[in-house]
Each structure stands twice: as C-alpha cells, then as structure tokens.
C-alpha positions as CSV (number, residue, x, y, z in Angstrom):
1,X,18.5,18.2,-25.6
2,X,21.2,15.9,-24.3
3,X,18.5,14.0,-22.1
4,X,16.6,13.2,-25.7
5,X,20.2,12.3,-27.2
6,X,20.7,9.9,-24.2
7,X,17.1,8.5,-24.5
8,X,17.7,8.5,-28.3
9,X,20.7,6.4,-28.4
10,X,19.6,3.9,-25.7
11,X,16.3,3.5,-27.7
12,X,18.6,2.8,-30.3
13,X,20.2,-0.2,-28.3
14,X,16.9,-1.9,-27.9
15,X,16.5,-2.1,-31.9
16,X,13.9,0.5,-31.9
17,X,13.8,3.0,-35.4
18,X,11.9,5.3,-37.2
19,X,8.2,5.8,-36.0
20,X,8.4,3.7,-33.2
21,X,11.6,5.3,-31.6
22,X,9.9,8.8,-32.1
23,X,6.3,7.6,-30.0
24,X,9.2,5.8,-27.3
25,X,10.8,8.6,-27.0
26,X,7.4,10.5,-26.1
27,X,6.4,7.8,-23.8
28,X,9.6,7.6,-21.5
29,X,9.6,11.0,-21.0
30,X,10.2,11.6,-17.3
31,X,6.8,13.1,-15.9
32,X,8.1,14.0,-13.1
33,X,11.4,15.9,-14.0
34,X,12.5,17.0,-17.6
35,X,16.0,18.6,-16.5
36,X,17.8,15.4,-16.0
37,X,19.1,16.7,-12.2
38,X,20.7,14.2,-10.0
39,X,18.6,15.5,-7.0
40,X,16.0,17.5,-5.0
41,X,14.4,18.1,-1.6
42,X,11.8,15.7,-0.6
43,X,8.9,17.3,1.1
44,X,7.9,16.9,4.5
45,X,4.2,17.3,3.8
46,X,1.1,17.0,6.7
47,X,-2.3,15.5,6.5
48,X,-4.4,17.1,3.3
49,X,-7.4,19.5,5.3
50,X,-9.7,16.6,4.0
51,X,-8.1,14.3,6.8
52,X,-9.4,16.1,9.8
53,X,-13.4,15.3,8.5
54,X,-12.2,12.1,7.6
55,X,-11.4,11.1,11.0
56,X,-15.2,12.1,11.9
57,X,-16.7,9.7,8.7
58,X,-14.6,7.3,10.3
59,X,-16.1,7.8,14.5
60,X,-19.2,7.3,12.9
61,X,-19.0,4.8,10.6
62,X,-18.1,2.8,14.3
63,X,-21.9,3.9,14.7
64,X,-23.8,3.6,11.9
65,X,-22.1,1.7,9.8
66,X,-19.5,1.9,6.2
67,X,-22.0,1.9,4.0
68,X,-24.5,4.1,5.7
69,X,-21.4,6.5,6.4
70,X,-20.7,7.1,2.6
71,X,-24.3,7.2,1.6
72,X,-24.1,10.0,3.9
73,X,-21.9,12.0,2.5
74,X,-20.8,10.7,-0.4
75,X,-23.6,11.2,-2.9
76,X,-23.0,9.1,-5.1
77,X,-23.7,6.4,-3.1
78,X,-27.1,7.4,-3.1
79,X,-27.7,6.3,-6.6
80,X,-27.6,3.2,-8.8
81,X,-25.2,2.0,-11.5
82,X,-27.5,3.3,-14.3
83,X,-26.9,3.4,-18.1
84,X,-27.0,7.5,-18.7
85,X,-28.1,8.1,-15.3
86,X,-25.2,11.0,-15.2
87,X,-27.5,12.6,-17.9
88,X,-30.2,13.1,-15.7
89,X,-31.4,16.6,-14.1
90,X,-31.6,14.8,-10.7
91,X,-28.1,13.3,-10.9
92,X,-26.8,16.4,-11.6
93,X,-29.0,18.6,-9.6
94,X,-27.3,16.2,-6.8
95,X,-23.7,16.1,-7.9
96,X,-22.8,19.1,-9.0
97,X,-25.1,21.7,-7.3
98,X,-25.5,20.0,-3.9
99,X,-29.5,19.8,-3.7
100,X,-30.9,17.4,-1.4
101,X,-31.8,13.7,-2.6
102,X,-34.1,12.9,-0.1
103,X,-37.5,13.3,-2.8
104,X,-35.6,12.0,-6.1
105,X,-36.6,9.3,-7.2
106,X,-33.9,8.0,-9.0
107,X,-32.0,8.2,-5.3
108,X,-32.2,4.3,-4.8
109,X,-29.1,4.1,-3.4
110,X,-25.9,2.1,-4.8
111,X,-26.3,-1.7,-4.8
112,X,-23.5,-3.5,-3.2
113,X,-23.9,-7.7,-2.3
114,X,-21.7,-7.2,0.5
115,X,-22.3,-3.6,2.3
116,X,-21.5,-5.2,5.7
117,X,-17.9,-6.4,5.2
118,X,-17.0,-2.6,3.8
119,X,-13.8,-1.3,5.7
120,X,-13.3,2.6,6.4
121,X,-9.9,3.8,7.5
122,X,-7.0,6.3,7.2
123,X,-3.6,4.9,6.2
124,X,-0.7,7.0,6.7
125,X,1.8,7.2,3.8
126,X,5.1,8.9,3.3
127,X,3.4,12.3,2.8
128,X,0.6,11.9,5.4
129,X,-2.7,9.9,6.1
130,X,-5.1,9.4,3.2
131,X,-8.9,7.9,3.8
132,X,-9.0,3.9,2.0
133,X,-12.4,1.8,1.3
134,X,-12.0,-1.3,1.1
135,X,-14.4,-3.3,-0.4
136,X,-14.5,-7.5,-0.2
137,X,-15.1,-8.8,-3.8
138,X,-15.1,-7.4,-6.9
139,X,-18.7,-7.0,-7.6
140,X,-18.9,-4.4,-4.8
141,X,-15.2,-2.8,-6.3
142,X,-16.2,-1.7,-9.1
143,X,-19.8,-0.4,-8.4
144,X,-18.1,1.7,-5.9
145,X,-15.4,2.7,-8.9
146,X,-18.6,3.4,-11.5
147,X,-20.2,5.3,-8.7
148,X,-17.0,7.6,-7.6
149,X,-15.0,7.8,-10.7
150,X,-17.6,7.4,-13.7
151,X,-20.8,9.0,-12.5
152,X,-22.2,6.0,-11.4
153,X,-22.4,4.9,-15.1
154,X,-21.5,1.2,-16.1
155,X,-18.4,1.5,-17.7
156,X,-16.2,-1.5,-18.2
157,X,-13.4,-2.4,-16.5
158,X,-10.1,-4.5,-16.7
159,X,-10.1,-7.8,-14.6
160,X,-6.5,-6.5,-13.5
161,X,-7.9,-3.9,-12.1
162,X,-8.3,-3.7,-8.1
163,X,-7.5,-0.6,-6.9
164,X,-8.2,2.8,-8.1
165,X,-7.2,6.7,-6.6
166,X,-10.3,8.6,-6.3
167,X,-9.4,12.2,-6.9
168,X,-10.8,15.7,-7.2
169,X,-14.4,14.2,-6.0
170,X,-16.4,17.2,-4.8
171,X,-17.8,16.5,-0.8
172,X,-20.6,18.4,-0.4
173,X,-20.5,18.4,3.2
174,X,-16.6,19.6,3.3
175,X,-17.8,22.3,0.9
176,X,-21.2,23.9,3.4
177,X,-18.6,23.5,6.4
178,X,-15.9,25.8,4.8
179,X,-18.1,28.1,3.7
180,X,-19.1,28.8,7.2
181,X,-15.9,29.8,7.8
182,X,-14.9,31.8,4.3
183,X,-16.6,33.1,1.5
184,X,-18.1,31.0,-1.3
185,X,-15.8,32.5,-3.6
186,X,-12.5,32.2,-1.2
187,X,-13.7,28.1,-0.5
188,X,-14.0,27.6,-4.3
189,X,-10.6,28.9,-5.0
190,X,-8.9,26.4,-2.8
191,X,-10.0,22.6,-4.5
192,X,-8.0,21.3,-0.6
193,X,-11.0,22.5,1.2
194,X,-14.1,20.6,-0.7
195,X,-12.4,17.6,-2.8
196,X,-11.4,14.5,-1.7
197,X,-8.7,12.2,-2.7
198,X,-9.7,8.1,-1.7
199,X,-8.2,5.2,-1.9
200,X,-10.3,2.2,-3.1
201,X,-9.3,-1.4,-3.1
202,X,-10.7,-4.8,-3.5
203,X,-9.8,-7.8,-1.9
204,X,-9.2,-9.9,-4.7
205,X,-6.0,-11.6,-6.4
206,X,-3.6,-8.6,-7.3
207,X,-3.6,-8.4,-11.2
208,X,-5.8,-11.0,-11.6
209,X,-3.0,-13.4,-11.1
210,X,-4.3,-16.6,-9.0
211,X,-3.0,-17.7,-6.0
212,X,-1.9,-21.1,-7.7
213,X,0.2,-19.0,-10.3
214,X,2.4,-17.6,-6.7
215,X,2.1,-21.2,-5.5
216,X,0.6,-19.4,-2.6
217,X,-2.8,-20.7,-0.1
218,X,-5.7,-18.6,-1.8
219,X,-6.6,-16.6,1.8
220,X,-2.6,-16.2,2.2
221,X,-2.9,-14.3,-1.6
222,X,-5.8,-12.2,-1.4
223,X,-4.2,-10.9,2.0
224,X,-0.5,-9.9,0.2
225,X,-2.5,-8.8,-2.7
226,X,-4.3,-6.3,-0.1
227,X,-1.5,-5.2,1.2
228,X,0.7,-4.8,-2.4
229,X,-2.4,-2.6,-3.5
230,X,-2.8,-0.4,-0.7
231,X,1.2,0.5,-0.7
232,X,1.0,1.0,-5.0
233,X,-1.9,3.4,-4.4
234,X,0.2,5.0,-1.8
235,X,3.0,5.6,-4.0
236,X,0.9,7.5,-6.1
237,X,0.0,9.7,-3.7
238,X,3.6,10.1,-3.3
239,X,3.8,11.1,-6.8
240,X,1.2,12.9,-6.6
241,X,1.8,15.6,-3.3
242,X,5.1,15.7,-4.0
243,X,5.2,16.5,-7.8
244,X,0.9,17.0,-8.5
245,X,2.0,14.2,-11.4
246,X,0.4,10.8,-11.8
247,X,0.6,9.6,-15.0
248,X,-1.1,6.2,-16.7
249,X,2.9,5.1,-18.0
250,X,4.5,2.3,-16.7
251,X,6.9,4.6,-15.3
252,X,4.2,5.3,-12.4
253,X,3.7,1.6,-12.2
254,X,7.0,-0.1,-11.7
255,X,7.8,2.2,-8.8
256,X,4.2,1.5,-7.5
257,X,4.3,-1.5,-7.9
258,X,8.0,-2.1,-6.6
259,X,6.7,0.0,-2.8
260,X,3.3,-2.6,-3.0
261,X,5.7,-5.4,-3.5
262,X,8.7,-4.1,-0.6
263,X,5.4,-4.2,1.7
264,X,4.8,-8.4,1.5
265,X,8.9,-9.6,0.7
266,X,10.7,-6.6,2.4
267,X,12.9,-6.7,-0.9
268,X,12.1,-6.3,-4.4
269,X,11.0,-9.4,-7.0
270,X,11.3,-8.5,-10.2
271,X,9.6,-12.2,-11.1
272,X,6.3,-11.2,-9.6
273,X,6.3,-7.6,-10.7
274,X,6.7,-9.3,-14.6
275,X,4.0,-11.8,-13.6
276,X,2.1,-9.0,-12.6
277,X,2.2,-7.1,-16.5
278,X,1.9,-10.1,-17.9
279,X,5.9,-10.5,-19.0
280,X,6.2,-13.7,-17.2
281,X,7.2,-15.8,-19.9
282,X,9.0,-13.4,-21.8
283,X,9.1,-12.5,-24.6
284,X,6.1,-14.3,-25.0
285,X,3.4,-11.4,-24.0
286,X,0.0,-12.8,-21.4
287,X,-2.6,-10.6,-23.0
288,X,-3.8,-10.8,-19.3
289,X,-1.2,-8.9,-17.5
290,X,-1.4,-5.4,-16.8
291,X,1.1,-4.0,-19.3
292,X,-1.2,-3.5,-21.9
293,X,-3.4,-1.2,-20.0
294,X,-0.4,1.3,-19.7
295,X,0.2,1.7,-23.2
296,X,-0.4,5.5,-23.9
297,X,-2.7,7.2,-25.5
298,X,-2.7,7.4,-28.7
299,X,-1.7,3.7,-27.7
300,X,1.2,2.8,-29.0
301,X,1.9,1.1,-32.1
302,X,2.6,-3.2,-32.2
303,X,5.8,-2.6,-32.7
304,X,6.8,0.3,-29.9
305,X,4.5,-2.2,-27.6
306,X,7.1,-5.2,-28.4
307,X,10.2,-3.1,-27.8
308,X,7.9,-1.5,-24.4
309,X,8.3,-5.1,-23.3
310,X,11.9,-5.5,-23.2
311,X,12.1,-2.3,-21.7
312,X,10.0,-3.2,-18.6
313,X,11.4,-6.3,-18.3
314,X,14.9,-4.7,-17.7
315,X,14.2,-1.7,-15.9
316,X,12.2,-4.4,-13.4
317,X,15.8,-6.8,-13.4
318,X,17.6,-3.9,-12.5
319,X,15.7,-2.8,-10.1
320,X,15.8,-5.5,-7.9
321,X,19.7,-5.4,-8.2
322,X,19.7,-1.9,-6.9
323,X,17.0,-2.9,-4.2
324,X,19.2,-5.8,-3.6
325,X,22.8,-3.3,-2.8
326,X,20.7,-1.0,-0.3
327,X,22.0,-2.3,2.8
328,X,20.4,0.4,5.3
329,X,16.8,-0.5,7.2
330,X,13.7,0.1,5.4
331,X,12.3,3.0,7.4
332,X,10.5,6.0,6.8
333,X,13.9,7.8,5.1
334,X,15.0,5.0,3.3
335,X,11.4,4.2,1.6
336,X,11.4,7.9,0.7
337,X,15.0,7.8,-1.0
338,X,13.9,4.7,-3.0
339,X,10.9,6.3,-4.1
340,X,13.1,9.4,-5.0
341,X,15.7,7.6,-6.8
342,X,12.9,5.5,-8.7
343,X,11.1,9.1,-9.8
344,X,14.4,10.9,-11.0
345,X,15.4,8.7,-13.9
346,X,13.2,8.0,-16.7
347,X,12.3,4.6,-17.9
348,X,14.5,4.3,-20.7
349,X,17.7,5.1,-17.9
350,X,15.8,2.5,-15.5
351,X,16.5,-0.2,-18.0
352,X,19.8,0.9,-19.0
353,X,22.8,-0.9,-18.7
354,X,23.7,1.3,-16.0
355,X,20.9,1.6,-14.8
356,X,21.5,0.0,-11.1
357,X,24.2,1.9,-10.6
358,X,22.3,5.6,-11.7
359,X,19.7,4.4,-9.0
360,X,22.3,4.2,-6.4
361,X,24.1,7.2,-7.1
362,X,20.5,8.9,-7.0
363,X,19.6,7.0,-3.9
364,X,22.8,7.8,-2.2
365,X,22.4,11.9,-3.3
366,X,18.9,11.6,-1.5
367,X,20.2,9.8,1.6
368,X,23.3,12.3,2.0
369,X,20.5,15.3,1.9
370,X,18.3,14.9,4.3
C-alpha cells in the first residue's frame, strides 16, 4: 500500500489523473519485486543443462556448417515461412510429437539469402553462457524469428526490431538424449532438460536508427549495434534466471538497453538510449523509435502514452547521472550491482526526482553484500 501511495503521488507530479494515472499505475508496477525492499542476494547461477549440447551444435557446426547444424536439430529449420503452414498435420506431427521429416513434403527447408555468413556461438553472461545466432541482414533475421518464435508462419514485424530471446523451444534431440537416462515422465517434468533458450540477432542498425543519425561510419554502426544487442538480450537473461520475469514494459528495456549501451561507451548515454525509443526530440514523439512497441497491453491510452514519454525520458537522464557517480571498475560485480540496483526500483522511482540517489543507495546495499 505505501508503494502504490508513492507511485500514486509521483504520478501525480507528472500531471497524470483519473483513467490514465490508474493504467500508469498498472504499468510501472515493479515485475520483478512488489515489496519495495532495498535489497537481496544476487545468484551465482551455472550454465543452464542446455549449454553442455550446445557446445556439441557448436564442434560441428566447425564441420558442417551453421545452417546445416540447426536444420539438424532445430526442426524448424526444416520448413518454409508458409502462410498456415503451423496448421498442417506434418508441421505438427514434426514439432510437437518429434516424427521424422525426412518423407514430408512440406520439409523444404527454411529459405535464408545468406546461410553462409550465419554465426553459432555461446556468449557468457552474468548468470552463465547462453547459445546466440547471429544472422547478417534482416531478411535472414526474421525468417529465422518466424521459424523459431511463430511457427514458421509470416507474421509481421517491427523495423526496430533486431534481436529476439528464443525461449521454451522444445529440442527434440535434448529430449530422446534425457530420456535415455530418465523416464519420459521424470524428463517431461523438468522443461531444463528438453527446451532451449537462444539468442538471435541481426546485424543491422540497432533500432532502426542509421548510422548517419549517430554521425557514425555505417560498418563502425552495424558493429556497436551488434554488440548493444547481444548485451540487451543478455540482460534479459539476467532478468530472467534470476527472477523467471521478463516482461514487454519499458522497465525491461531501459536497463537492457543501458547494459547494451555500457558494452560500446563504457558509460551510460542517455541521448542514444532516447534516440533509440524514438524520444530524441522530445517531446516531439518519432513514431519510429521503439517506445511504442512497449506500450502494454491493453495498450495504453494517448494520453498515459504522452505522460509514458516524459517518464522515460527522465528515468533515462537519471540514469546516466547515477552511472556517471559509480566510480568503481566495471567488472563482473559491479555490472551485477547495476543491473540489481536498475531491477529494485520501479519505473515511476527511476524517474523520480530522487531517483539517482535511490539507485545508489541500492547499488551501494548490493556492493556492501556480496
């Protein structure tokens, strides 16, 4: 109750009443904790069981190829991007019961214009090594996305979008290999031993944002925009091992995006994060920027989106003044203490007007317990 009442009255500071400061109120709900605690024990986690059959994909991808790797045991990558094709008693005789592909017809494989230039490797995070595809243009992207994430059925996509966590995908071949050592019905208890969690990323400009916009060389841009994606997915694994929550709020997002971001400038910018969600020119809104992808569901109303805005835009400014008092090294401890600091307050505290100072005084709690 007296988190809502401290929500409540700093919604009330941003000029937001009636329906709208109800629906914010819903949407800056802290995810991850809902006790407003200053604290708590960051996990020391190990590699996910997937990791260890991972590292095999990966020996003989050296072999055989990416592409041929995943068509291998991905199965999904045996089919096209079809309309309806998820419909089909092949697709699902395939997909969700594990029967061979090798006489279906509809088995053409998935089309990709550049299979060569595919990149395979595990990319250890701050709670352990996850498998990442990489894939060289945005074509290839989102077939790969259709394929993994919506049954290999054409679905549209946002041109911000360029990376994606792949979760709770069912490996077949993970799934026969436990069972030789457990019982069917002991394997299908435990999701850890037959579903994978993949990252997928595209080496294109990060949020659609062009190199001339960062006043950057366009090879020097799609490289940092590699390298911002693969550190936001990474911070929601974080999220994700160490509190099972990842949540489509730009609460998730500014703290991915400020770990993608750390990984290029070693500090935070709060000017490319707004560039990034399309609150460059606030308050003037790009309809291009990411921000209205994040806007709940149901999405929220014009008016909650406008007061959103300012919201963001703060919570980004004083994060980069807390980033900006840190004086210790960016190593493993202190990336962990950011990211906890960034996870314990809620949006609506992130763009407070003491909002730097509850992020170090989180930070600080972190550091002095571990």
């Amino acid at each position: 109750m007296v988190n809502t009442l401290s929500r409540y009255n700093r919604l009330q500071s941003f000029g937001s009443q009636g329906d709208s400061q109800k629906e914010l109120l819903k949407y800056t709900e802290n995810s991850f904790f809902s006790n407003g605690t200053s604290s708590f024990e960051l996990k020391s986690l190990e590699d996910e069981p997937l990791v260890a059959n991972w590292e095999s994909y990966i020996e003989e991808a050296y072999k055989i190829g990416v592409y041929q790797t995943l068509k291998k045991y991905l199965v999904q990558f045996r089919f096209p991007i079809k309309d309806t094709i998820s419909q089909t008693d092949e697709y699902k005789d395939a997909t969700l019961r594990g029967h061979s592909t090798q006489s279906m017809k509809l088995a053409t494989g998935l089309f990709l214009t550049e299979p060569d230039k595919l990149r395979l490797f595990l990319h250890p995070t701050l709670v352990g090594r996850i498998p990442v595809i990489i894939a060289n243009n945005r074509f290839d992207f989102q077939s790969i996305i259709r394929a993994l994430s919506y049954r290999n059925e054409p679905k549209s996509m946002p041109k911000s979008m360029g990376a994606a966590m792949i979760q709770g995908l069912n490996n077949w071949d993970r799934l026969k290999k436990s069972i030789q050592l457990a019982s069917q019905s002991e394997v299908l208890k435990n999701k850890a031993l037959y579903q994978d969690r993949i990252i997928v990323l595209s080496r294109i400009p990060y949020s659609n944002v062009a190199a001339s916009e960062m006043d950057m060389d366009h090879e020097v841009w799609l490289d940092k925009s590699l390298s911002i994606r693969l550190e936001h997915e990474c911070a929601h694994y974080f999220t994700l091992r160490q509190f099972g929550k990842m949540s489509n709020n730009m609460h998730d997002e500014i703290i991915a995006d400020y770990m993608g971001i750390h990984s290029v400038l070693t500090h935070f910018n709060s000017s490319w994060f707004l560039r990034f969600v399309g609150l460059a020119d606030y308050p003037n809104f790009n309809n291009s920027g990411r921000l209205k992808n994040y806007i709940g569901d149901p999405p929220l109303s014009e008016e909650s989106f406008k007061t959103l805005q300012t919201i963001v835009k703060q919570a980004a400014e004083n994060i980069e003044k807390f980033d900006k008092e840190i004086k210790n090294p960016i190593n493993i401890i202190s990336r962990r203490s950011r990211m906890g600091a960034l996870c314990l307050l809620n949006l609506m505290e992130l763009a407070s007007e003491d909002g730097t100072d509850l992020l170090l005084e989180r930070f600080n709690n972190l550091q002095a317990n571990i």
